[in-house]
Every structure is written in structure tokens, then in C-alpha cells.
C-alpha positions as CSV (number, residue, x, y, z in Angstrom):
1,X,0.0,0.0,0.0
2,X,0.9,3.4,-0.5
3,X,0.0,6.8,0.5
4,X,-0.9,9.4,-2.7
5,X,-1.5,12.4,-1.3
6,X,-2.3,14.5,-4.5
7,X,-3.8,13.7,-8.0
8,X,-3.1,14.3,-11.4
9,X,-3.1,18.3,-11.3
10,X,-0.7,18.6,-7.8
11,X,-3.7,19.6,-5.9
12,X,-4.3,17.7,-2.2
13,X,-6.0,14.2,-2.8
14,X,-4.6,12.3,-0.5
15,X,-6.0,8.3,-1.4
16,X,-4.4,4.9,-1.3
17,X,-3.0,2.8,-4.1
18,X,-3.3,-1.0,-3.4
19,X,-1.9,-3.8,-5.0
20,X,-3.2,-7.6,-4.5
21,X,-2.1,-10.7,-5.3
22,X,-4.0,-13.4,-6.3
23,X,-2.3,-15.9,-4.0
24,X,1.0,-16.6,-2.3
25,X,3.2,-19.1,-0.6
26,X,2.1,-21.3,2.4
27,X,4.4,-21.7,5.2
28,X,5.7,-25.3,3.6
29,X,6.6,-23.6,0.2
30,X,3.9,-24.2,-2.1
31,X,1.8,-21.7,-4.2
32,X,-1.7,-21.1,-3.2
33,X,-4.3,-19.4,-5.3
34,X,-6.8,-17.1,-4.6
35,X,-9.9,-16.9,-6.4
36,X,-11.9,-14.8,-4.1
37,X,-11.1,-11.4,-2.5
38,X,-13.4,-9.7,0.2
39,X,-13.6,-6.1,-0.9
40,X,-16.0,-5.8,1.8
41,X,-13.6,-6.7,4.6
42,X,-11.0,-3.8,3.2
43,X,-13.1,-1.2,2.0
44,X,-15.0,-1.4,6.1
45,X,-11.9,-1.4,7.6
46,X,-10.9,1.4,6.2
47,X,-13.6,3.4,5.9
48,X,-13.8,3.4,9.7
49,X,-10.3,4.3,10.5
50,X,-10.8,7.3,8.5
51,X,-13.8,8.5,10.7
């Protein structure tokens, strides 16, 4: 994740930039796949840290 904290025309915007995998490696090495992500989850948990 990363702070932006101004948009295309240098004016303040401060927003987040994400990026998300779609899996990753379980502790005993192997590549797991994921095929669902909760946007949900993220998009509540953020929305009340910004309150």
C-alpha cells in the first residue's frame, strides 16, 4: 500500500494505491491461489479508520 497524497493536477487528494495478489506461498513452500477477494472486509476497515 501506498499513501498518494495529491492527483493528477498537484492539488491535495490524499488516497491509497493498493496492490493484491492473487495468491501466495504457504508456510511449507507451495503456491496457493486465490480466487476470491473480500472487498467488503477492506473497504470497512478502512472506511472506519478514517472517521
Amino acid at each position: 500500500m501506498v499513501l498518494h497524497t495529491f492527483g493528477r493536477d498537484l492539488k491535495w487528494n490524499p488516497h491509497i494505491h493498493c496492490l493484491i495478489s492473487e495468491g501466495g506461498y504457504s508456510d511449507d513452500g507451495f503456491w496457493c491461489n486465490v480466487s476470491h477477494f473480500d472487498y467488503t472486509f477492506l473497504l470497512c476497515n478502512f472506511s472506519a479508520g478514517m472517521s
